[in-house]
Every structure is written in structure tokens, then in C-alpha cells.
N, C-alpha and C positions, 0 to 999 in steps of 0.2 A: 735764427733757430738756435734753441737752446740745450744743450744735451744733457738730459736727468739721467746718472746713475741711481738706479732704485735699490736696496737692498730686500731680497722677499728671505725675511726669517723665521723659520718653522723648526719644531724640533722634532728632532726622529730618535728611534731606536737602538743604538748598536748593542745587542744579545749577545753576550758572551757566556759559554756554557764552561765553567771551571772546575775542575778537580778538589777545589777546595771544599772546606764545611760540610763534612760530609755530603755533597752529592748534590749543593744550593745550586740555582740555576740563579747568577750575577746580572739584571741588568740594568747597565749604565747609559743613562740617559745622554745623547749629546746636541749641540746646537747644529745645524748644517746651514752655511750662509751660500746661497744662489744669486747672483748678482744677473739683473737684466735690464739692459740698458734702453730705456723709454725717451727717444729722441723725439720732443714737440713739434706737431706739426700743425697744431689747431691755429684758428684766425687770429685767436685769443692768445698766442703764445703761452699755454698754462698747461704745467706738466699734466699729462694723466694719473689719478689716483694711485697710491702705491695698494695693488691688491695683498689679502693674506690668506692665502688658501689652507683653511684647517680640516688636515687630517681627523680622523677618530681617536679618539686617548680617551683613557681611564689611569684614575691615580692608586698606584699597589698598596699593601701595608707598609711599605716601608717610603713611602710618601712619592715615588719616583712616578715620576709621568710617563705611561706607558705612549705613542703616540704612531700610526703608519707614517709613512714616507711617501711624501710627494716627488712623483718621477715628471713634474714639466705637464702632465695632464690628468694622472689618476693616482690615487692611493694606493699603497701597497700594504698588507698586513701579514706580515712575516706566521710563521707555526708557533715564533713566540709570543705575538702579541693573543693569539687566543689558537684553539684548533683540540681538538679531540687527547683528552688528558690535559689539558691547559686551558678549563674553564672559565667561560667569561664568567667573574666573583663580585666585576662592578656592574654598576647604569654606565651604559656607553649610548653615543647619541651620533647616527650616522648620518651627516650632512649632505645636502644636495652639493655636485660640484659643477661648476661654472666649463661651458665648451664642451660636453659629452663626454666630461670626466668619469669613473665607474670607480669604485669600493673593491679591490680585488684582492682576495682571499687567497692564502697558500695554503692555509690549515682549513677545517671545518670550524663555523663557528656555533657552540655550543653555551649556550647561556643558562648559567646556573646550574648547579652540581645535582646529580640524581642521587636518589635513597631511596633502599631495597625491602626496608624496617620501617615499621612502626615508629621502633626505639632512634634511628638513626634522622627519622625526618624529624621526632620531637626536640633531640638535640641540637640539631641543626636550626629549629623555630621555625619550619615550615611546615603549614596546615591549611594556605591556600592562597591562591593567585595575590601577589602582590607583594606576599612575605621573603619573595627573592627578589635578584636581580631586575632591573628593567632595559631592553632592548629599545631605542627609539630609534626608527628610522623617517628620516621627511621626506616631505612631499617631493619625488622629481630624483631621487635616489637612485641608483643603479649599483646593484651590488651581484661580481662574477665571481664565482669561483673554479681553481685550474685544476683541478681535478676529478675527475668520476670517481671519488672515493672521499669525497667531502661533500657535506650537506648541515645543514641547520636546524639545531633540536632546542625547542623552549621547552624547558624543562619545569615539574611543577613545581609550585610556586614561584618559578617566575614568568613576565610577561613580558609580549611585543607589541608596540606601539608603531603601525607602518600603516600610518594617513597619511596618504596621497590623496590628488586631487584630480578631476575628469582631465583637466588641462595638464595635468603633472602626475602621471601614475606612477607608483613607485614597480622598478624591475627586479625578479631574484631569476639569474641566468649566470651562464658559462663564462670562461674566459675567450670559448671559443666561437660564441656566438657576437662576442662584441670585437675580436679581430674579420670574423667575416663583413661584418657590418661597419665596419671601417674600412674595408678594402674596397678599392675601385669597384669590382664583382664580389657576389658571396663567394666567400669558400666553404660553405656549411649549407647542406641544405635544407631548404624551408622547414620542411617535417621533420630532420635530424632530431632522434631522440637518445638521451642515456649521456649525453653530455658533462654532467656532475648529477649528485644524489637525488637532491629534495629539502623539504620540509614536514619534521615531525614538530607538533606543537603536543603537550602531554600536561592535562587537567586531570584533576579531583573529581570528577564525576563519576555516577554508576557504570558500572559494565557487567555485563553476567557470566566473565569470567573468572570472579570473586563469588564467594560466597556471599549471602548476607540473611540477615532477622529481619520478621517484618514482612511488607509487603509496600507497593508502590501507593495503590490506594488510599490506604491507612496514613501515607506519608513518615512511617517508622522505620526507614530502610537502615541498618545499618551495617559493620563491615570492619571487619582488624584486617590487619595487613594484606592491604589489596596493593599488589605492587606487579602489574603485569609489564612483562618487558615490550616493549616496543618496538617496530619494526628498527630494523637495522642495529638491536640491539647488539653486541657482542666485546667483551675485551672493552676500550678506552671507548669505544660508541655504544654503551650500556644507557639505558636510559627506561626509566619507567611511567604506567600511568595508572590510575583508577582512585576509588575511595566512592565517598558515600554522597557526595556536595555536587546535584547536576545545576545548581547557581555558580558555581565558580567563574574566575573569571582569567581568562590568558590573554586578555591585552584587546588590542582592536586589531584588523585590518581592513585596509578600504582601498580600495584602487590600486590592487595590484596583482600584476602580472606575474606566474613561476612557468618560465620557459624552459624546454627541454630538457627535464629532470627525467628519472626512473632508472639510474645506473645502480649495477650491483656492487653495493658498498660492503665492507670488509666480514658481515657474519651470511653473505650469499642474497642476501633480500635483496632484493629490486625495488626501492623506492617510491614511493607514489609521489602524485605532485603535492600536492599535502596529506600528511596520517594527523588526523582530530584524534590522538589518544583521551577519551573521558573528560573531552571539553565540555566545561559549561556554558548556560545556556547567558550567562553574563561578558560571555566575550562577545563582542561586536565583530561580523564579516557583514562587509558591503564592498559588492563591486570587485567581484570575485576573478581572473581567469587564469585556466589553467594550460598551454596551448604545448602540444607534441611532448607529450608524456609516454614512458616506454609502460610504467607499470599503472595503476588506477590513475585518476583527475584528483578528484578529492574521494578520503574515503573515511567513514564514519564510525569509529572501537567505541560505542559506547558514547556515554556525554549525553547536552541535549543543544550544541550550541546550535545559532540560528542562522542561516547564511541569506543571502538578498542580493541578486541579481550576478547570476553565477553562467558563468564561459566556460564549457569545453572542446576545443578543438584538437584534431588529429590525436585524441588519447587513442595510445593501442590495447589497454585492457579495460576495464571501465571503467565512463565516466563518472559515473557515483555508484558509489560501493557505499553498503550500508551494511555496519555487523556490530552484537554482543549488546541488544539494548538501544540502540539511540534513541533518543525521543526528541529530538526538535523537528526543526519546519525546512525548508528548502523554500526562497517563493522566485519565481523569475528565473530561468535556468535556461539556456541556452546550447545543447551538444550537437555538435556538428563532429561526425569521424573522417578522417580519411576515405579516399575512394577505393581503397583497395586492403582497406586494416582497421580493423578497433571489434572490439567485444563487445559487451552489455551496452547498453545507454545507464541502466539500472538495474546492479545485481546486490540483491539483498538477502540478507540472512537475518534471522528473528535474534537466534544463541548462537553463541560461539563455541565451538566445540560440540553440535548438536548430536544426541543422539534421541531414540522418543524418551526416555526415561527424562533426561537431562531436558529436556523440552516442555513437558510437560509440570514439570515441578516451575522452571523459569515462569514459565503463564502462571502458573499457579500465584505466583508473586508478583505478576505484572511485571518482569525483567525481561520480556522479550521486545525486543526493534518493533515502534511506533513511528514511523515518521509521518511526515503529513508535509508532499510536494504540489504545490502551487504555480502554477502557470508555466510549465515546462514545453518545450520542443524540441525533440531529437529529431536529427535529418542521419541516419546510419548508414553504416554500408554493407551489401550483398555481398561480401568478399567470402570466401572460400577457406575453410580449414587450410590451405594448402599455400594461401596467401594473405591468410591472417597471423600476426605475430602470438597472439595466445588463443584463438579461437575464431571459429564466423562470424560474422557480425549478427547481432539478436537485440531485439527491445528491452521487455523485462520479464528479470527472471523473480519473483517472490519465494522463498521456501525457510525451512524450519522454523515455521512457528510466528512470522511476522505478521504486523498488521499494520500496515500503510496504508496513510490514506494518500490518495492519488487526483486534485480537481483541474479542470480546464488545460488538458493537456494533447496536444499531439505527437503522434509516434510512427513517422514517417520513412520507410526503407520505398519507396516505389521509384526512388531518382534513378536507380539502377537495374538493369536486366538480375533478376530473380532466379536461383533455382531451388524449389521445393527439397530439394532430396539433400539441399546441402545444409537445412536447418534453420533459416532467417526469421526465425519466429520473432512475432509481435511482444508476445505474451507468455509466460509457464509459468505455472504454480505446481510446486515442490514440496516434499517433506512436511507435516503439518499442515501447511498453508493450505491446500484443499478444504480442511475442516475448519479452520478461521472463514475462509471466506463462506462455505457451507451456513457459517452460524451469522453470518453479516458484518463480519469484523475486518476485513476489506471492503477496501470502498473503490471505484473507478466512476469519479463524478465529474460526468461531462469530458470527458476522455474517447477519440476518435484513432483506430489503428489503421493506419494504411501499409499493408506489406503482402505479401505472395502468400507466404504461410502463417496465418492469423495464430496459432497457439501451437504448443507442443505440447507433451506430457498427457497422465488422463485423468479420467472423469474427479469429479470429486466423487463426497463417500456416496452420495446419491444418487451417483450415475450420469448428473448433467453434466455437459459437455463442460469445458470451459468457459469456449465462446458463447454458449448458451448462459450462464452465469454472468459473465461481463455484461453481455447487453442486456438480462434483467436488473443490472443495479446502475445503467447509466451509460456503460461504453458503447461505440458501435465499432466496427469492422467494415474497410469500404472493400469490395470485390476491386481485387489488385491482380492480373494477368501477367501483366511485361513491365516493361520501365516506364514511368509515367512520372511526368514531373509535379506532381498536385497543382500546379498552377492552369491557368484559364487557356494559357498559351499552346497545352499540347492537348488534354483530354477535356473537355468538357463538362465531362462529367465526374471531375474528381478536382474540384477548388478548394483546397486547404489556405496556398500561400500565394502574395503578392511581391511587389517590390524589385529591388535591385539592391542587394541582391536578394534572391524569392526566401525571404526568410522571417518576413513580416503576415500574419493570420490574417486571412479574409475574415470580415467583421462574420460573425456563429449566425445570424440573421441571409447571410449572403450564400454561406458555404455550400457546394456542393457534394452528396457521395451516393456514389451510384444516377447522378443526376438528379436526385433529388432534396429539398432540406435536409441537415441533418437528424438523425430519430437518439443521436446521444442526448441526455438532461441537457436541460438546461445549465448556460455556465454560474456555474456557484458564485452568492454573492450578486445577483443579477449585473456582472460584466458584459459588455457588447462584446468580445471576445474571449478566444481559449488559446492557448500558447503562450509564449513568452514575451512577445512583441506585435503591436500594431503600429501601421501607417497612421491610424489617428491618434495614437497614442507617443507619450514622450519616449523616444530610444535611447534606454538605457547603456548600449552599447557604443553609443558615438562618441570621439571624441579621446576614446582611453585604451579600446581595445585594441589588437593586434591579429591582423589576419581577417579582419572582417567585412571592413570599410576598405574602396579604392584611396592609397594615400597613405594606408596605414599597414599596409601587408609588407611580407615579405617580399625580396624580388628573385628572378631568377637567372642565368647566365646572360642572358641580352639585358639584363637592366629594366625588365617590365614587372609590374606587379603579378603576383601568384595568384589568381582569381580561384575563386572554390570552385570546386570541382563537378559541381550541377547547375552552373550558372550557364 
């Protein structure tokens, strides 16, 4: 046997912060040599390959290789290599690492400088996705960050490139979630939320928090310094979005995961799992999840970007928020809340800052919130003010001024014992929205509500009910008493879902409510199903997500998987 000394030579950082040159922050690049000694043991007597594990670098103006540190299994990326007031200025490209290495963060990483002016982004040469920085991250990535006061803002014009793969999804989580997940037991539990920030991503597109000329129709929108600040703006985590471009484009994502986000970052916000600031409808989201979120899942300022086959689990406030204009699509959507916490499934607002005056003028323009969601299924929870972290748990709420359309959708609270008096509505329409839907400008096509209390709020201007509303344009309402699990298994006469776990739509031919066919439309598009997922159909969730599938959940103090909570 032969004994190979291997040399693994990587270079790293040493940040030195000097009193000199007025105030320059010096850093000097150095080699670090790790010697590990690879004794042959093959048949073949033939050393094993010398590996080279590369950190993330980017090269400064002054030619120096900025680069993390390799500690023996993961990278380190000090406050100097990037972090809030020390914008990333290059294309940095975040590699997969070999052994369930992770990308860990000391700073916030913030990619590409924000501007507050007109004058300051013409200076700067940005006018739209592309024209800045680019963030890539591959396939099978894992990137923590150790603080609840650092999170990740793409900033506009520049973009993030994180295609991952069903077999290789890409992770944005804690540092605290990937020590529990290396410990013999968790030390973090499954639903832990507020662990580090989130993800702001911040487009060029409309928001009706700008002014603008024009009208949508006409296609003549336009708009001078629309520079709204963004969540978690404040101080060195300033960050804007909007403008007039709902094509714009902030990069891709696909297959991935943002775990345990929604901490209060330094100007008091609470984070969502991702804020879409005035994304365009040119960035590419596939293969979405957003899983134990303290503040919303994803949530929608405007923009028109398109999302495709979207995860929400255990968010505590809600899982799609929609405000100030959006106008893209949603199709495939999947929320599941906790058993004892989360808010909306769907809370949407038309305007931002609505008042009727300020409402009324936005329609006038077509700037009020259009979305159009497709094959969704929420499973919610009957939780209680008292044990919800921001509210009861309720389906959807529509108001100022929106007009969403809504097809092949189920909206199920029945897994859990109900109580009317504590609010669990299906359904409310709010603020303007009575007279949208009034005039046919909500749609609920082919959309079934299963809950205690079918609606809240009142009539529209006409005096129909709500519910009487809903089921003339398509919905229906199944009489829901007690906790019933929509499957075949407890009530008979309430068949929504199938499976293991029950989270797959009984074919719309098959379904039962009230024990009879469904009396909702037909599903749009003539699909054999309504919801997000069918048994005969390909499941989009296999394979990538987390928390859904046995194999792929979390676990809990005995070491067993965390099974959802209606199963």
C-alpha cells in the first residue's frame, strides 16, 4: 500500500480593515494549503483523485480574488465577502458542494446596488433586469444563513439564476436548520419559523403605488420615479422596486426550497418567504416551495410575474398575498397550514394604500390586482385567534377593488372541529370588491368550499348574499357541520380528496358534496379534475419537496418522520 500525500489548494480571504486611505477597506488575497493524506486502498493500487473544492469568488476592481473558505465540509462567506452595505457588484456563481456541504453566510447577501432616482439608476445604466449583476446558483446548492437579521435582496436590474433540479432542488435556509439536521435528533423544530429573513426579489414592473399616464388597456402605462421601498427596507437593507415594464425579467427559479424564513429584520418587517417587488412577467418561477414561514409564503407588490406549481406549508400568515396591481397567473398551488396556526390561504388586495377615491381612479386605469389562479388546493386550519400567530385561520379574503379570477379550485377547512363564532370563513369579499363581483368581474370557476362558515362580510350592493353570488357564477358550498376529512374514509358524502397522503382530488366526475354530484361548473378547460393534484395525473410534488412525501419530511425527537397533521 501506497501512501499519497495530496495537497487540496483553495484560496481564501484574509479581510483586513485598516486605518489607512482614508477609510479603504484592504483585502488581501492569501493561498491556505490543507494537506490530507489519501492512503490507497483499491485493488488497483491507484491513488484516489486529488478533489478541489471551489468556494464562491468574484474578482474586485482592483483584480483581487474575492473567495469563501473552505472549513473541511462547507463554505464560509465572511460580512466582507458580501452582506448588507457591501453589495454583491459581480456575477458570483454558487456551486453545489460535494457530502452535504451548505454555502453559509455571515452577512446578508444582497446582489446589486439599489437606486431611489430616476437620475441615479440612469447613472448607474440600469433600466431593467439584466443590466446588473447576476446571481447563479446550481442545481443541488444549499445556502444558510446565521442570522435572523440577514436575508437576500435581488435588486433591480439584477438577476438570480437558481435551477435546480426535481432530483437536486436548490435550498435558501438557516444555519440553524442545517446543524439540527446534522445532529443525531433535530434540535430545531419541524414548524420552527423566523430563523433568518427571507427573500426580496425587486422588478421594473407596475404597482399602483406609483403614479402613472395612461391606462392598462390602451397599453400607454407610464411613470417617473417609481422607487417604492421594499419590505425590510431601512438604513444599509434599503432596497427598491417598481417602474412601468410588467415583461421585465429577475432571473429564473426552479426547484426550490425557502425554509423557515419570516424574521424581523433590522427596519421592524417580518419577512415573507419571498416579496415579488414589481416582478415581471419574464422571470421564470417553476417548482415553487415555501415551507414554516412566520410572515406571508409568497407575496405579490405589483409585477405580473407567473409562478407554476407552488408549495405552501405551515405559513403562519398567508400563503399568497396579493397587493398594488399584480396581474400574472398562479397555476398548480398547493397550501397546507399548520394544525393549530396560519391565516388566509388567499389574501388579496386590488390597491395599495386603498381608499374608495384612490380605488376608484386605479380601475379607472386598470391598475388594480388581476390575478388569475389555476388549480389550487388549500387544506387550512380552524385555529383560533388565541392560537393563531397573526389571525384564525380563513380561505379567501378578496377586497379593495380586485378582480381575480379563481378556476378548478378547492378550499378545504373541514379536517378540523369548526367553531362558527371564531371566524373560519371560506370566502369574504371586502371593500369595492362586492361591486366588482356585482358587475361579473370576479370569477369562481369551478371552485368547491368545504368549511363551517361558508362566507363572512355582507351583501353585495344588491343585496345577494355572497354565497348566493358564488354559486351563480360557478362555486358551490358543501354543508360542513364538524370535522370531516373530505375523503371517502370518514363522511360519504363529502369526497373531495384521495391518496396518502389525502391530498390528491377525486376525479370532478366522481366527487361527492352533500352526497351528491358536484352542482360547481364545470372544470375550466375541460380537465378531469379540480385542485392541484391528481392520482391520475403526474405529481408534481415528488421527488423535490419537503414535508410532503414519507422520506422526505422532517423528523421528530424519536427519529420518525413528521406526518401532516390530517393524515
Amino acid at each position: 500500500m501506497t501512501a499519497i500525500r495530496n495537497k487540496l489548494l483553495f484560496t481564501t480571504v484574509l479581510a483586513a480593515l485598516t486605518a489607512c486611505g482614508g477609510g479603504d477597506i484592504n483585502v488581501s488575497p492569501v493561498t491556505q494549503d490543507t494537506s490530507v493524506d489519501n492512503s490507497v486502498t483499491n485493488s488497483n493500487n491507484v491513488a484516489a483523485p486529488i478533489t478541489t473544492v471551489n468556494c464562491a469568488f468574484y474578482i474586485n476592481e482592483a483584480g483581487q480574488t474575492i473567495q469563501g473558505n473552505f472549513d473541511g465540509l462547507d463554505c464560509i462567506y465572511a460580512s466582507t465577502f458580501v452582506d448588507a452595505g457591501n453589495n454583491l457588484t459581480f456575477d458570483l456563481t454558487i456551486p453545489k458542494l460535494d457530502n452535504g456541504g451548505v454555502h453559509v453566510f455571515q452577512g446578508s447577501l444582497f446582489v446589486g446596488e439599489t437606486y431611489d432616482t430616476d437620475a441615479k439608476l440612469a447613472a448607474a445604466g440600469i433600466s431593467k433586469g439584466g443590466d446588473g449583476p447576476t446571481l447563479t446558483i446550481e442545481a443541488g446548492a444549499t445556502l444558510a444563513f446565521t442570522s435572523t437579521k440577514q436575508f437576500l435582496i435581488v435588486n433591480r436590474g439584477s438577476q438570480i439564476f437558481a435551477a435546480g433540479t426535481q432530483l437536486e432542488p436548490i435550498t435558501l435556509t438557516s444555519i440553524s436548520d442545517v446543524e439540527s439536521a446534522r445532529a443525531a435528533l433535530p434540535t430545531l423544530a419541524f414548524d420552527a419559523v423566523q430563523q433568518w429573513g427571507g427573500v426580496v426579489i425587486n422588478g421594473f414592473g407596475i404597482t399602483n403605488k406609483c403614479a402613472y399616464t395612461g391606462t392598462a388597456a390602451a397599453g400607454d402605462l407610464a411613470t417617473t420615479d417609481c422607487h417604492v421601498d421594499a419590505e425590510g427596507a431601512a438604513g444599509l437593507d434599503e432596497s427598491q422596486y417598481g417602474g412601468s415594464d410588467n415583461t421585465d425579467s429577475s432571473g429564473r427559479l426552479e426547484y426550490v426550497i425557502v425554509k423557515h424564513p419570516g424574521a424581523e429584520v433590522a427596519n421592524g418587517d417580518e419577512l415573507n418567504g419571498i416579496s415579488f417587488g414589481g416582478v415581471g412577467s419574464n422571470t421564470i418561477v417553476n417548482n415553487l416551495e415555501i415551507y414554516s414561514s412566520y410572515d406571508d409564503g409568497i407575496e405579490m407588490f405589483g409585477g405580473a410575474v407567473n409562478i407554476n406549481n407552488y408549495v405552501a406549508m405551515y405559513v403562519r400568515d398567508d400563503s399568497i398575498d396579493i397587493d398594488e396591481g399584480y396581474a400574472g397567473t398562479i397555476t398548480n398551488a398547493l397550501v397546507i397550514q399548520a394544525e393549530t396556526d396560519g391565516d388566509h390561504c388567499i389574501e388579496s388586495d386590488g390597491v395599495g394604500s386603498w381608499t374608495a377615491p384612490i380605488g376608484l381612479a386605479a380601475v379607472a386605469q386598470g391598475l388594480m390586482s388581476t390575478p388569475t389562479i389555476n388549480n389550487l388546493t388549500c387544506i387550512t386550519s380552524t385555529n383560533t385567534a388565541a392560537t393563531g400567530t397573526h389571525s384564525q385561520g380563513h380561505g379567501f379574503l378578496f377586497r379593495e377593488d380586485i378582480q381575480p379570477t379563481i378556476n378548478n379550485t378547492l378550499m378545504i377547512s373541514a379536517f378540523s372541529v369548526e367553531d362558527p363564532a371564531t371566524g373560519n370563513y371560506c370566502l369574504r369579499l371586502d371593500k369595492g370588491t362586492p361591486q366588482a363581483a356585482q358587475d361579473g368581474k370576479v370569477q369562481l370557476n369551478s371552485v368547491i368550499f368545504a368549511c363551517v362558515e361558508p362566507t363572512s362580510g355582507g351583501t353585495l350592493p344588491n343585496l345577494t348574499t355572497q354565497q348566493a353570488w358564488a354559486e351563480s357564477v360557478g362555486a358551490q358550498f358543501a354543508t360542513v357541520v364538524t370535522a370531516d376529512d373530505a375523503t371517502a374514509t370518514s363522511n360519504t358524502a363529502l369526497v373531495l380528496l384521495e391518496g396518502t397522503p389525502a391530498i390528491y382530488s377525486v376525479a370532478f366526475a366522481n366527487m361527492l358534496v352533500d352526497g351528491a354530484a358536484p352542482t360547481a361548473s364545470a372544470p375550466v378547460g375541460g380537465a378531469a379534475y379540480i385542485g392541484a393534484l391528481s392520482t391520475s395525473a403526474l405529481d408534481w410534488t415528488a421527488g423535490w419537496t419537503y414535508g410532503i412525501h414519507a422520506g422526505q419530511r422532517a423528523v421528530d425527537a424519536s427519529g420518525n418522520d413528521v406526518a401532516l397533521w390530517f393524515e
